[in-house]
DRENLUM-278957 format. One line per 10 residues: number of its first residue (from 1); their letters; for each residue z, x, y of N, C-alpha, C. Coordinates in pm, whole numbers, plus 50000, padded with zeros to 5 digits. Example, Ala and Ser with C-alpha at 12.3 -4.5 7.8 and 13.67 -1.06 7.14 Angstrom:
% DRENLUM-278957
1) AS) 50780,51319,49431,50780,51230,49550,50780,51320,49670; 50708,51285,49775,50714,51367,49894,50787,51290,50003;
***
This chain:
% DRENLUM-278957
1) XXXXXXXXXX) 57879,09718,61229,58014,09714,61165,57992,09687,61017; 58060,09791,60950,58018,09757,60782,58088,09689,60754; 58117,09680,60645,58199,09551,60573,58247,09713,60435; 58343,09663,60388,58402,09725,60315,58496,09611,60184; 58514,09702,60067,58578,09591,59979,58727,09635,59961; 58789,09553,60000,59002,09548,59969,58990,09599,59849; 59091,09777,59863,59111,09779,59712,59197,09741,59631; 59227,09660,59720,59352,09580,59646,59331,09401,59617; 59264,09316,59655,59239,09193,59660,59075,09231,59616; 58979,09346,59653,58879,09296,59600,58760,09248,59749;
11) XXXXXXXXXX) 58839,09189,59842,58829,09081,59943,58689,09203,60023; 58604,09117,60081,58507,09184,60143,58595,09184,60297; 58586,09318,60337,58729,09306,60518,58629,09407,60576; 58621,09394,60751,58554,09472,60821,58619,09682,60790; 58557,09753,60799,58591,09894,60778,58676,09891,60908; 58672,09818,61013,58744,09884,61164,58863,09776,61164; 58916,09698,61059,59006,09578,61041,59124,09654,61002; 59258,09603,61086,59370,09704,61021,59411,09680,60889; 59375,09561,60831,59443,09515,60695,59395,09396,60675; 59386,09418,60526,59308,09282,60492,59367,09154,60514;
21) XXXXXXXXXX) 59293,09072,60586,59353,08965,60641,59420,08840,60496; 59364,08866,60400,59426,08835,60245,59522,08847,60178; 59540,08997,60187,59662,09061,60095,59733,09126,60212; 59693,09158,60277,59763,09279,60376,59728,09384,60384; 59649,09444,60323,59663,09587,60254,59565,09735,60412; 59695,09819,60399,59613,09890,60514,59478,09919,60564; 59384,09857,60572,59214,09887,60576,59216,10002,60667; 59298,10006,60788,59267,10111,60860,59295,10272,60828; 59386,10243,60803,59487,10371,60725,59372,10466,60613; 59344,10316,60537,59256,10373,60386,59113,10408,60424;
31) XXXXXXXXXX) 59034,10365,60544,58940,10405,60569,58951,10564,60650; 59047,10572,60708,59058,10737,60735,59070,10828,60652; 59141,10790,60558,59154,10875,60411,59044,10907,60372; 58978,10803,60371,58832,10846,60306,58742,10908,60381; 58726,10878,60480,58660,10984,60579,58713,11126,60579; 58814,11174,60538,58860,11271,60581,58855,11319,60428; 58849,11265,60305,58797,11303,60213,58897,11291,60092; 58996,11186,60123,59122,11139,60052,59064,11023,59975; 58972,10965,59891,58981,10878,59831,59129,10760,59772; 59221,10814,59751,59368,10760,59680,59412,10788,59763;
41) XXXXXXXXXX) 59436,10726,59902,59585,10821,59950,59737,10760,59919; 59818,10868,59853,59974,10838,59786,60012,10755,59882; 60038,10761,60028,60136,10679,60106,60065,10494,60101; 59957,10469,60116,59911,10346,60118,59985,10209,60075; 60123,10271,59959,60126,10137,59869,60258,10122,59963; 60348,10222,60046,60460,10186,60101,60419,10078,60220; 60256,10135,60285,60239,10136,60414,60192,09935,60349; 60194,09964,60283,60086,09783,60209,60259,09717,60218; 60351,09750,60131,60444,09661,60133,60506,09617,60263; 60489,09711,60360,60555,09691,60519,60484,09583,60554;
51) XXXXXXXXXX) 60322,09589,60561,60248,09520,60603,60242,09384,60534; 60258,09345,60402,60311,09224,60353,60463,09138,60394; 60503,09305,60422,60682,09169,60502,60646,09141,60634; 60558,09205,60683,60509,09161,60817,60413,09050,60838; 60343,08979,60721,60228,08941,60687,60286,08767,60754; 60236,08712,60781,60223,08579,60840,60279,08518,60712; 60251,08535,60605,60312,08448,60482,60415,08465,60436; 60431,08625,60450,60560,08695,60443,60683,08581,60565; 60675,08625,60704,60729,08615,60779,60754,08395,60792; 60650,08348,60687,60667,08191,60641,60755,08214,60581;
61) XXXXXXXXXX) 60768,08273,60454,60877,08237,60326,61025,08285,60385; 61031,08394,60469,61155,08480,60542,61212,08358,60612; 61090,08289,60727,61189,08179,60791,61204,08066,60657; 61151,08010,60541,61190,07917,60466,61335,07967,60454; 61341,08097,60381,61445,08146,60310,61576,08142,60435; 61595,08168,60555,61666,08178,60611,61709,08039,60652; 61624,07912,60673,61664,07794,60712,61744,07740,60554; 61724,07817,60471,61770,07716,60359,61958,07766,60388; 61936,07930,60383,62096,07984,60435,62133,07900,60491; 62074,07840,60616,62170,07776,60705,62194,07666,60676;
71) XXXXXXXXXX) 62090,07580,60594,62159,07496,60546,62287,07455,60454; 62241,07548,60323,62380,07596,60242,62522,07602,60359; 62487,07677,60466,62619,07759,60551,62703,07587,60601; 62573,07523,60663,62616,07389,60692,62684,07323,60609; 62640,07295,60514,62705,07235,60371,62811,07269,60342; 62838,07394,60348,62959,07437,60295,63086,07423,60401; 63017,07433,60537,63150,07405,60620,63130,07265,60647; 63091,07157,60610,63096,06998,60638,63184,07008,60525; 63150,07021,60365,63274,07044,60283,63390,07090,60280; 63411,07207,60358,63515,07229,60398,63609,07167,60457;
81) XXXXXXXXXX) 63519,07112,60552,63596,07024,60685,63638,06887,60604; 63555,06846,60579,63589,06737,60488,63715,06700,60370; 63730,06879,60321,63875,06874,60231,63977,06907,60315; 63942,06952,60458,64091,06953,60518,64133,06854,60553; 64030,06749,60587,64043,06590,60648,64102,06506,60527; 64058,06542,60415,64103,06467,60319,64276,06543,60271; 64300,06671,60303,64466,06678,60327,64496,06674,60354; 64477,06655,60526,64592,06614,60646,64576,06469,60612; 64497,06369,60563,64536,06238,60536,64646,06240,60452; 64587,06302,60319,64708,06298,60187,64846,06323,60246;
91) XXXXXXXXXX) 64837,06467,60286,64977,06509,60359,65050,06397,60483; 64957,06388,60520,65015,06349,60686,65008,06203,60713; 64937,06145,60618,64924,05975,60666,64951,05911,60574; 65056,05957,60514,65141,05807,60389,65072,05770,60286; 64991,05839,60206,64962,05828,60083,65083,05969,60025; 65060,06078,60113,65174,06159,60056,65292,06128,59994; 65321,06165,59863,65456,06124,59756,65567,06184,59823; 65558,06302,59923,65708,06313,60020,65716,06263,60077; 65620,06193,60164,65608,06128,60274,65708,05970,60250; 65638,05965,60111,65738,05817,60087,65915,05834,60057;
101) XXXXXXXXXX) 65888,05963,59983,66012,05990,59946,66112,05970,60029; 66083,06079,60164,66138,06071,60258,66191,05934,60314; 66091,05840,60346,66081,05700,60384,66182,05653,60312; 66175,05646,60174,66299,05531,60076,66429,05632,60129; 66462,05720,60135,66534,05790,60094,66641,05750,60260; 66540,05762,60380,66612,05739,60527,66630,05577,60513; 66562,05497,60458,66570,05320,60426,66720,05322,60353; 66733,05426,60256,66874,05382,60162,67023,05426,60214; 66965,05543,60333,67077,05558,60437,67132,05509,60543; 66987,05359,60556,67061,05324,60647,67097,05209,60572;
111) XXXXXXXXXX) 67082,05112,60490,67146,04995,60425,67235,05070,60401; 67351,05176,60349,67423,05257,60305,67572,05278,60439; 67483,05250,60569,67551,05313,60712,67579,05468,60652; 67510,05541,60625,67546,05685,60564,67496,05725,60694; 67583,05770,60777,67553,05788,60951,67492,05938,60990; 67553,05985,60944,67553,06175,60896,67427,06171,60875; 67379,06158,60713,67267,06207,60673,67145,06141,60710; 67158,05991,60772,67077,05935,60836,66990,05979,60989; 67089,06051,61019,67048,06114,61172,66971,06202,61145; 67051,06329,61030,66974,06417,60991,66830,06400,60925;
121) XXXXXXXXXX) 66811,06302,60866,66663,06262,60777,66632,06254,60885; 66613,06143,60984,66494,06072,61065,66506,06259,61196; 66580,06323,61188,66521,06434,61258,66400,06486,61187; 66446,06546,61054,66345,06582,61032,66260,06561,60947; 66218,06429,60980,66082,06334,60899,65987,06354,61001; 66051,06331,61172,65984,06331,61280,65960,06438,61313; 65988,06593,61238,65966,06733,61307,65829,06804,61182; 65871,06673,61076,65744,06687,60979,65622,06624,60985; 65611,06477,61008,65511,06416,61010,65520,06370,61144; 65363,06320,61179,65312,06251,61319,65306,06072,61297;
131) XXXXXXXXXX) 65244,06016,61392,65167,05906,61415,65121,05833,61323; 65016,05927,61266,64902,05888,61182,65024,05889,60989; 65112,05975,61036,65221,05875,60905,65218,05741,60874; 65235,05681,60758,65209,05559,60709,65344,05513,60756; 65451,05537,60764,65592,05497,60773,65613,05508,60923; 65566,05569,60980,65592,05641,61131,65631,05530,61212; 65534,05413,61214,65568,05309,61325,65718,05234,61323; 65774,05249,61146,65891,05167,61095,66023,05287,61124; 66012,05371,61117,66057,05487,61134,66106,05486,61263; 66038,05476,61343,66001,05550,61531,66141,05416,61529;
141) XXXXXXXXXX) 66097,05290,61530,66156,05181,61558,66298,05191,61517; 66349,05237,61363,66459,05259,61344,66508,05348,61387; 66474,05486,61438,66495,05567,61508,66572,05516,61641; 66449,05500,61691,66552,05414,61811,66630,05372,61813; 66663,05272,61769,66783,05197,61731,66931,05275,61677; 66904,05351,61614,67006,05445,61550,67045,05524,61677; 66973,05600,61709,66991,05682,61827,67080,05580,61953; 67035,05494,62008,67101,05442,62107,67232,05408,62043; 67269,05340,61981,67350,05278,61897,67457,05427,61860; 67425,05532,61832,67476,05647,61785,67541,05727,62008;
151) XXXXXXXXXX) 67492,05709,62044,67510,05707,62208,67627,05609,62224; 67607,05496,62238,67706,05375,62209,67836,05446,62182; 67784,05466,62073,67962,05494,61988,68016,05668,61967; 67927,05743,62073,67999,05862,62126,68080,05764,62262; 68045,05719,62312,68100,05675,62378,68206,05601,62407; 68254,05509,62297,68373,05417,62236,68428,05533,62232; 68392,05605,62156,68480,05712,62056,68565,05794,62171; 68480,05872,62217,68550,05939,62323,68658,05855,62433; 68639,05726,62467,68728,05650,62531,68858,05606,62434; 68816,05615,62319,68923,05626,62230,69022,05498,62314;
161) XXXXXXXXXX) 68992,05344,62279,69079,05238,62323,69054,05113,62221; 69121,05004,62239,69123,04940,62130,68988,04811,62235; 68981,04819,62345,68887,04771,62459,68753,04838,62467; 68748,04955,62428,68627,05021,62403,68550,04982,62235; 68660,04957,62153,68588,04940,62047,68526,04822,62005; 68625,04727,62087,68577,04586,62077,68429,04626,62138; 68454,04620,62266,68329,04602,62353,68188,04686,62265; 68210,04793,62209,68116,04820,62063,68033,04746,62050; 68162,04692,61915,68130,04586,61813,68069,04448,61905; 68062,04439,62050,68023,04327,62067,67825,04315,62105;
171) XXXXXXXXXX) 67842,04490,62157,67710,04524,62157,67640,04518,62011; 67743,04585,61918,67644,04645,61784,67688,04551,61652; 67701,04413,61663,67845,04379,61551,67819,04370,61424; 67623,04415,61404,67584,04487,61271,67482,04623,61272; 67571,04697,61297,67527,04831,61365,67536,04931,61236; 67456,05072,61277,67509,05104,61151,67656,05192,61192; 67753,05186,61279,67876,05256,61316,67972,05140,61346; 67921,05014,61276,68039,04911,61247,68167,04949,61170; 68144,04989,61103,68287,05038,60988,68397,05135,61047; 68322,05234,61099,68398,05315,61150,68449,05218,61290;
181) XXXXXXXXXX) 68403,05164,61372,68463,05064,61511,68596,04998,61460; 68547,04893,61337,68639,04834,61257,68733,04899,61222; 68747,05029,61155,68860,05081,61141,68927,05128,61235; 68934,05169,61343,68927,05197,61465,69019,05055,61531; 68953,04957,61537,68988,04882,61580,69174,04833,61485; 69117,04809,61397,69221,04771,61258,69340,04892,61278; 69327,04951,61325,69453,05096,61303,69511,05020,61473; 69418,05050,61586,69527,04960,61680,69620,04858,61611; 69527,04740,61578,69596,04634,61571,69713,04629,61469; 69728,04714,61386,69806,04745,61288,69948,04880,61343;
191) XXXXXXXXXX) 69893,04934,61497,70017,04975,61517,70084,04895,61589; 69994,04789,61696,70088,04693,61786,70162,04589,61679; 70085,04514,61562,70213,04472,61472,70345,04558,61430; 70285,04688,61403,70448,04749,61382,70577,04777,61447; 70469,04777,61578,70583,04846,61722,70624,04735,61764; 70558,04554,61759,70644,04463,61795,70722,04434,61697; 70707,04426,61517,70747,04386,61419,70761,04233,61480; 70709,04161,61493,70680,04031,61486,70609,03942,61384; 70637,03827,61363,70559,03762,61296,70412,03683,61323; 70430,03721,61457,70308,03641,61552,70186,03761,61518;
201) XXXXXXXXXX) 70229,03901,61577,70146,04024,61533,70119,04084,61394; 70160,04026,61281,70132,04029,61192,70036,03969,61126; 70038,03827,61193,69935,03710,61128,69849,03727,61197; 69841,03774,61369,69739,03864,61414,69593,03962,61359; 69707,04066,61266,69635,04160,61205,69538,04076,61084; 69626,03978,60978,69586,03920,60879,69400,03824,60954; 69448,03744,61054,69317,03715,61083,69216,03787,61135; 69249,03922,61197,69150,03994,61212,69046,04095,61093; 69200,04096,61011,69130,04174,60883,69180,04152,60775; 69158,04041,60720,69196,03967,60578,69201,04070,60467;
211) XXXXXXXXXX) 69084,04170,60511,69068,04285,60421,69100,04461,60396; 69164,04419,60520,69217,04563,60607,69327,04642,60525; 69305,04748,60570,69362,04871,60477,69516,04845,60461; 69537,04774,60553,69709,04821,60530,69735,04624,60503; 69687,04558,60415,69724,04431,60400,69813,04395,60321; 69832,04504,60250,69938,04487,60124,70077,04531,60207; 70108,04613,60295,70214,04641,60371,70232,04517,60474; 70131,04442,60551,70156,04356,60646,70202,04226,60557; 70142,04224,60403,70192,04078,60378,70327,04091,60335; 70377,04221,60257,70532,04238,60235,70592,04201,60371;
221) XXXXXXXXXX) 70575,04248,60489,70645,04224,60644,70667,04075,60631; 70565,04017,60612,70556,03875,60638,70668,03788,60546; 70654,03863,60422,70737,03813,60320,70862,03875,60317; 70875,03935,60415,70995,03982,60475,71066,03888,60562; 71005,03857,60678,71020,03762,60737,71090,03620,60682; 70988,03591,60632,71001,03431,60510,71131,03476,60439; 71184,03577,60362,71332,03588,60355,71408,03565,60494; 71397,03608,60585,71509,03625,60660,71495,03499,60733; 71385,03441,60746,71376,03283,60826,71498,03187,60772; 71526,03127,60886,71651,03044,60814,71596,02903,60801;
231) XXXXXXXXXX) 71660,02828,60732,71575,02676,60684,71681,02623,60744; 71646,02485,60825,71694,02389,60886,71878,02331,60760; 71794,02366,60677,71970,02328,60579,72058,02435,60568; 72005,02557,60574,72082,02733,60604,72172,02664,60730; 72108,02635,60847,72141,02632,60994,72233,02487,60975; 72241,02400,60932,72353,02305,60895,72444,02325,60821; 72415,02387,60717,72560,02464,60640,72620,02521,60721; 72555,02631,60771,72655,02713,60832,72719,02676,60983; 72666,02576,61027,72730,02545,61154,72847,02481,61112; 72827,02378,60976,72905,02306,60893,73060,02402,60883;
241) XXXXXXXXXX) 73032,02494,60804,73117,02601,60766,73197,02608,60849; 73148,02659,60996,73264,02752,61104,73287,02618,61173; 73226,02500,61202,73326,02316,61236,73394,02310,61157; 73403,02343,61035,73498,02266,60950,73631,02371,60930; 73603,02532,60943,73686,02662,60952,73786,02591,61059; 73755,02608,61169,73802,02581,61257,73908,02453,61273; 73822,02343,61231,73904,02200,61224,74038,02252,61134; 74029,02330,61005,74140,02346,61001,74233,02399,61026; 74226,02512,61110,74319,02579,61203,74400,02473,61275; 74280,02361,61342,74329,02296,61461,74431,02201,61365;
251) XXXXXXXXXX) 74396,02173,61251,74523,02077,61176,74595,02151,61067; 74591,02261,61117,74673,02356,61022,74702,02337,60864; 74528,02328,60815,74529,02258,60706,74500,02400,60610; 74558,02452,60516,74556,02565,60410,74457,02543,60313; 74426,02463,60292,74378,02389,60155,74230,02391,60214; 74227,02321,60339,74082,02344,60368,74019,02463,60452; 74142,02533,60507,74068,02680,60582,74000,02735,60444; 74070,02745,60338,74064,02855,60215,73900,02871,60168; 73875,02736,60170,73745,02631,60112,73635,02769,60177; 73635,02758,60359,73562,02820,60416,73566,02983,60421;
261) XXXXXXXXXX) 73689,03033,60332,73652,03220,60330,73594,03237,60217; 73513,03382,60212,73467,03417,60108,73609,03503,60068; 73576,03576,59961,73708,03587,59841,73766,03746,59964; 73653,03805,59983,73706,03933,60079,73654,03915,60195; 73783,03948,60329,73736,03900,60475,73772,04051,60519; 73633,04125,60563,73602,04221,60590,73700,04262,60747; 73698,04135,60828,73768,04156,60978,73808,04026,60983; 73935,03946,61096,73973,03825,61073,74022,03860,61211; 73953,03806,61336,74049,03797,61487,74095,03893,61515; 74014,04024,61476,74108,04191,61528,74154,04225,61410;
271) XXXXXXXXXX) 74174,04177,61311,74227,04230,61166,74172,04282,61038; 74117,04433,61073,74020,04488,60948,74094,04426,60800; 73998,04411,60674,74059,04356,60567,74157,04278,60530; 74115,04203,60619,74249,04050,60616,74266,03959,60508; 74375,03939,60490,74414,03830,60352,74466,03738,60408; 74442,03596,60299,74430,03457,60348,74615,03449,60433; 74713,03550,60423,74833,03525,60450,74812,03564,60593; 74727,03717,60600,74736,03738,60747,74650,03620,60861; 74541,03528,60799,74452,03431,60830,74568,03267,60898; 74647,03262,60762,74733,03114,60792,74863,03188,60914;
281) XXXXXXXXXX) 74901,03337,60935,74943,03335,60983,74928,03325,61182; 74785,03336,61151,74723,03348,61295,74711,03121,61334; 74725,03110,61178,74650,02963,61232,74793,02919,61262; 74943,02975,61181,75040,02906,61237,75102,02908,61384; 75066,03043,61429,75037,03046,61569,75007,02997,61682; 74881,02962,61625,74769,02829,61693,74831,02722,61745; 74900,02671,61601,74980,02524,61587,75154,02576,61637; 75209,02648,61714,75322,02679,61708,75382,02572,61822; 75325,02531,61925,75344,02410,62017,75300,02257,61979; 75310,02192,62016,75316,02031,62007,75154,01961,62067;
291) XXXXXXXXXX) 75121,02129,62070,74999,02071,62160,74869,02006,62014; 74746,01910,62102,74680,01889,61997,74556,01962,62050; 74517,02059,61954,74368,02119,61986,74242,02046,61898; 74154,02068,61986,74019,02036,61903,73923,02128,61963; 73828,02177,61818,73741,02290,61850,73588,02216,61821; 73532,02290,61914,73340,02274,61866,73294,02388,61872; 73255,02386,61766,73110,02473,61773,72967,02501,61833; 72954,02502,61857,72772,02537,61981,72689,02625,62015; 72607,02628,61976,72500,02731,62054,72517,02855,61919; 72471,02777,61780,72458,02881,61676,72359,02964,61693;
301) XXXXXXXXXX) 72327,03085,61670,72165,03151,61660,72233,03265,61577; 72132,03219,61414,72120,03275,61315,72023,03380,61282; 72072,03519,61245,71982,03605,61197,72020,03605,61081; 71888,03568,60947,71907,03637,60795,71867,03792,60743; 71992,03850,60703,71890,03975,60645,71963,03952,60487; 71878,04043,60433,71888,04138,60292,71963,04225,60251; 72095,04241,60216,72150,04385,60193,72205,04379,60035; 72164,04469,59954,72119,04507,59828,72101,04344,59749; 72032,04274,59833,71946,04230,59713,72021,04021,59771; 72104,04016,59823,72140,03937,59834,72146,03884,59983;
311) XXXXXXXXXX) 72147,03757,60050,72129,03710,60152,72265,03711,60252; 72271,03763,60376,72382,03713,60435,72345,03705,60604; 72427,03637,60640,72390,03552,60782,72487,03620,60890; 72433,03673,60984,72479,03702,61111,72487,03605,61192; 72591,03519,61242,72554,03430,61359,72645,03505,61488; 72587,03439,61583,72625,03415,61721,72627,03290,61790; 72750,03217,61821,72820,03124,61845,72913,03090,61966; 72911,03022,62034,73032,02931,62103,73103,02856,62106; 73232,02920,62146,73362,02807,62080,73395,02718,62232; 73412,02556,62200,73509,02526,62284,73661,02486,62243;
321) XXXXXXXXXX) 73732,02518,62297,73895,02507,62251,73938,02365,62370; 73963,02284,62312,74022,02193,62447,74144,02149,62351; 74223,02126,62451,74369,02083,62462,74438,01968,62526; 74483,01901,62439,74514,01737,62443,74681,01704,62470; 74729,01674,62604,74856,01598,62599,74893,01535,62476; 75024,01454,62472,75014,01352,62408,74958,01233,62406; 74992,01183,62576,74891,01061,62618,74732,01087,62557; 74725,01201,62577,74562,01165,62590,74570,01123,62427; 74616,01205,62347,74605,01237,62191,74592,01078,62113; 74667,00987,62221,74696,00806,62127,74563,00750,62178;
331) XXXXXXXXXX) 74471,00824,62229,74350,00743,62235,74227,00775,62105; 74290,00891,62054,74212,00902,61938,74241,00868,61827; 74182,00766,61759,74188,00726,61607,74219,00802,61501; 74265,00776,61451,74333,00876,61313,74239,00938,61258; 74091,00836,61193,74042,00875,61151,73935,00986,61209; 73962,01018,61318,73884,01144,61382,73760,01052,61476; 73745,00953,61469,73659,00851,61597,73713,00871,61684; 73644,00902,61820,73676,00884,61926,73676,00724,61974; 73757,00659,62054,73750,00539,62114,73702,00544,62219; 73661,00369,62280,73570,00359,62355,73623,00438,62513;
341) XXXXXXXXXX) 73733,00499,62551,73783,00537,62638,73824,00687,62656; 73753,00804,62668,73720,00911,62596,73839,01013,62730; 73926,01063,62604,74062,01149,62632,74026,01255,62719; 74082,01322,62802,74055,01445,62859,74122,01512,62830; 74080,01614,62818,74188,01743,62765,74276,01789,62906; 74414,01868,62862,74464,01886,62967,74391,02051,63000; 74355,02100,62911,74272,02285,62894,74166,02269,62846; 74080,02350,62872,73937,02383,62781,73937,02521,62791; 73917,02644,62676,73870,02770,62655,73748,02753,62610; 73704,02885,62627,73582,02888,62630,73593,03044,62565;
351) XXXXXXXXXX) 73504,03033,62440,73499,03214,62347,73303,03211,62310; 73356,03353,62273,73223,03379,62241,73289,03429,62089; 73153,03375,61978,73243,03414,61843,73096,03452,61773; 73153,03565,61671,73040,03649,61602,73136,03599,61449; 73032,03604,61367,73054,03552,61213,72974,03604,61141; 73034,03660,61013,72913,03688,60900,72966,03601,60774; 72873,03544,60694,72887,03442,60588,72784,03517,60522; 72859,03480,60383,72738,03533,60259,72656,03424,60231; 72601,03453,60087,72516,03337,60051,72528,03238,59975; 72703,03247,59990,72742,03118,59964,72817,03068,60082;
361) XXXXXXXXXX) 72763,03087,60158,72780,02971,60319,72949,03035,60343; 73020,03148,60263,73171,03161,60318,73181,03239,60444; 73297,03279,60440,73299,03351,60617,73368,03497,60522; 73271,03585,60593,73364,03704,60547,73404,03808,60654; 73346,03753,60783,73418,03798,60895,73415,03719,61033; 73449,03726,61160,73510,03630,61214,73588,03687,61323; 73534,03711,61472,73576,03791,61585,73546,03706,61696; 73662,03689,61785,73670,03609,61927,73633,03622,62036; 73592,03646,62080,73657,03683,62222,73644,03602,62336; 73770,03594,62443,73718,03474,62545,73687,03523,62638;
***
């Protein structure tokens, strides 16, 4: 076996060797050439470069070069992965600037009771962000709460009662659908004061809602009232008035009936627009027998109203009329004392009497009946 020299490295390589175990270079190829009388053969330098990418050193640097690809490839998708991890945090776990936004924004609707837009936010905060939200746990919690509470008061609502709303407010009595219950509630209680017009249901409403919408109308009522209330000295005048009217009929006294009319007597005993002549003529009537009468008064009940601006008194009253012999009459003292031995009448009537007096305690009307 000869030995031959690489014409390419130089390298001493067997003549029957396919390629120099050095460079690569075709030994087998190039030794046929030459035998056959080709010294140079043209194809050699393609057949050398094949044989170098094939070459053991070749096929070293190919796998270097390819493990480095994969490393780069690695690198680049750990980076990758890594900036999506770092935006679903930003985005999705409460460092995000909407994320908070959102947050203050459902916080100021509900200190607000803004009921509407509150439902609507926490829908869709929760159709935007998850769990891993920074706000989520405070959120979820108010959520809840809103939601049941918002159930609650479909429920009042639809029962539509002044028993349903209480019972609410007793579940929720700082809820965020307090205001609306309250008003709710406040509109009952503000029609049963009107429909009783009482003074009991008025002061009702006032302690339930010192602040309630219609307080300026319930305190006029009240101060309505307080006009028409009569004062313990109203209710003695005027009982005063129609005892003393009367006494003078019974002593057919002119001077003092007069005292007790007002200047115009609207009705007088059946007599539209009566004058003091048609009045003394009913009282001379009275007195037309020998008999002695004495009248009482009893069982006043006073209504005050208002008509343009000035006070006048409706009463309702009972008369007794009793009627005195003569005998009986010498047991009574002149001066109007009864003595210790008390007269019987020989009659007693019995009327029912309606009176209106102005607000100066006169009589300006005055109807009997027995």
């Amino acid at each position: 076996m000869a030995l031959i020299k690489c014409p390419e490295c130089g390298s001493e390589v067997s003549e029957q060797a396919a390629s120099c175990p050095k460079c690569g270079y075709p030994i087998r190829e190039y030794v046929a050439q030459l035998k056959a009388g080709n010294p140079q053969p043209t194809n050699l330098a393609a057949l050398h470069a094949a044989n170098l990418d094939n070459s053991p050193t070749s096929q070293k640097k190919d796998g270097k070069k390819r493990a480095g690809c994969t490393i780069l490839t690695v690198s680049l998708l750990i980076v990758a992965l890594a900036a999506l991890a770092g935006w679903y945090l930003f985005f999705r776990g409460g460092n995000d600037t909407d994320e908070r936004v959102a947050y203050n924004t459902i916080t100021r609707y509900a200190q607000e009771n803004n009921v509407d837009s509150l439902g609507e936010a926490l829908n869709v905060y929760f159709d935007t962000y998850n769990s891993d939200a920074y706000h989520f746990s405070q959120l979820k919690e108010l959520s809840d709460r809103f939601f049941t509470e918002q159930a609650d008061w479909q429920t009042a609502d639809g029962q539509n009662t002044k028993d349903a709303f209480r019972h609410f407010l007793d579940l929720h009595p700082d809820g965020f659908f307090r205001t609306q219950a309250q008003e709710r509630m406040e509109s009952f209680v503000y029609e049963e004061a009107i429909a009783s017009n009482t003074r009991e249901k008025y002061e009702q409403y006032l302690r339930q809602f010192p602040m309630g919408r219609h307080i300026e109308e319930i305190q006029k009522k009240l101060s309505d009232f307080d006009k028409q209330e009569v004062t313990v000295e109203e209710k003695v005048s005027i009982k005063g008035t129609l005892q003393n009217h009367f006494d003078a009929i019974a002593s057919n006294d002119k001077d003092a009936i007069s005292v007790t009319l007002a200047r115009k007597i609207s009705s007088y005993i059946g007599k539209t627009d009566a004058t003091e002549e048609d009045i003394y003529a009913y009282m001379d009537r009275v007195n037309s027998s020998n008999r002695v009468i004495v009248f009482d008064v009893k069982d006043t009940q006073i209504a005050k109203v208002e008509i343009a601006g000035r006070s006048m008194y409706n009463v309702q009253f009972s008369l007794d009329e009793a009627t005195y012999t003569a005998d009986a009459t010498a047991l009574l003292n002149t001066d109007g004392e009864e003595s210790e031995e008390k007269p019987v009448p020989s009659s007693v009537k019995h009327f029912s009497g309606t009176a209106v007096l102005n607000e100066s305690m006169k009589i300006t009307s005055l109807v009997l009946k027995q």
